[in-house]
C-alpha positions in Angstrom: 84.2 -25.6 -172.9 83.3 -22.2 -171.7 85.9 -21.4 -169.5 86.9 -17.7 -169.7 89.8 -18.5 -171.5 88.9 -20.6 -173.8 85.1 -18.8 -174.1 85.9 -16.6 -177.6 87.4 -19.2 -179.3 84.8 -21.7 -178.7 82.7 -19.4 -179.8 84.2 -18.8 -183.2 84.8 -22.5 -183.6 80.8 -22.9 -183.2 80.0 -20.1 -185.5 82.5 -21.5 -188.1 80.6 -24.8 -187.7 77.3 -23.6 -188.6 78.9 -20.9 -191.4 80.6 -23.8 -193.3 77.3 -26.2 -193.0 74.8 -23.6 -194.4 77.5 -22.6 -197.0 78.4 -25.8 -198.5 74.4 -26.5 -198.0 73.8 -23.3 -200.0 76.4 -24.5 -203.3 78.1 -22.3 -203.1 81.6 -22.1 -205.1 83.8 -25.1 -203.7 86.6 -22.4 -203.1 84.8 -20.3 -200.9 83.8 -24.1 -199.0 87.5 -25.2 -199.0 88.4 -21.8 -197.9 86.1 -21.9 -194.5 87.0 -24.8 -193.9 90.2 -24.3 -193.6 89.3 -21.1 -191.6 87.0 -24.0 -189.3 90.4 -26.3 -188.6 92.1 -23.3 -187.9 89.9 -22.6 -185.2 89.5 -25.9 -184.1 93.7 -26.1 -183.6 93.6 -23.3 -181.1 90.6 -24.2 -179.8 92.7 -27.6 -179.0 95.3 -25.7 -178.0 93.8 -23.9 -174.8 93.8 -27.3 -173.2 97.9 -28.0 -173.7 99.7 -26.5 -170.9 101.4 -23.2 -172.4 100.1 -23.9 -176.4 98.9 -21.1 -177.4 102.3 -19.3 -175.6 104.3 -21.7 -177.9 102.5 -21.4 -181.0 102.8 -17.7 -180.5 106.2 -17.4 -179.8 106.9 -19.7 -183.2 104.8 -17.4 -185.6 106.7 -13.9 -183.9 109.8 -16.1 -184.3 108.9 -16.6 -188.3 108.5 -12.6 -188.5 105.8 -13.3 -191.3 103.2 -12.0 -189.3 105.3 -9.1 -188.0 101.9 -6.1 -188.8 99.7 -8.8 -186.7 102.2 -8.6 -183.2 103.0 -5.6 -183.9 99.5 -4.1 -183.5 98.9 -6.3 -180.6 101.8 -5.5 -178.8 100.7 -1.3 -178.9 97.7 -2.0 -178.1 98.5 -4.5 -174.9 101.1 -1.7 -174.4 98.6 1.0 -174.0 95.4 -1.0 -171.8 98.3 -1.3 -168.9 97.5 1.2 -165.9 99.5 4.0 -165.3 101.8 3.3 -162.0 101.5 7.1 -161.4 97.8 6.3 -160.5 98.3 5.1 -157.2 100.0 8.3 -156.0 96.7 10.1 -157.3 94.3 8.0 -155.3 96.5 7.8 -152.1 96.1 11.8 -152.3 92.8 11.5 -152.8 92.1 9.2 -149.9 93.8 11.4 -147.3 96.9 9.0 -147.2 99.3 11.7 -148.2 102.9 11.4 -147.5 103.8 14.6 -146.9 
């Protein structure tokens, strides 16, 4: 259950629990129940998912394939884009490290 790849989403499957309980607890307007609670299956689904062999790849891949969520991968992609090491990094520390290859 918290394995490190399925530890943030358990997480926010928990959380969601306890949000919907105290909320539909509280009376609040059925809406904003319905509306966590959909939030809560959501969650659950991918939660599900991290225990399928490549689901969250294929789940993935459908929604990019849809294009409706475009601004979402987008903004993931840049950002996955720019937290990858430079390769010119290596030469750096080699030079550093007396290793030069001159």
């Amino acid at each position: 259950m918290w394995h490190p790849t399925r530890r943030y989403s358990t997480a926010f499957f928990l959380v969601m629990l306890i949000v919907v309980f105290a909320v539909a607890l509280a009376k609040q307007n059925v809406w904003l129940i319905i509306f966590l609670l959909v939030i809560e299956v959501m969650a659950g689904v991918w939660y599900g998912l991290s225990y399928v062999p490549f689901g969250r790849k294929i789940v993935c891949s459908f929604f990019r394939s849809l294009g409706i969520f475009y601004p979402c991968f987008y903004v993931y992609d840049q950002t996955a884009e720019s937290c990858k090491p430079k390769e010119n990094n290596n030469n750096l520390l080699s030079s550093f490290s007396g290793n030069s290859s001159k």
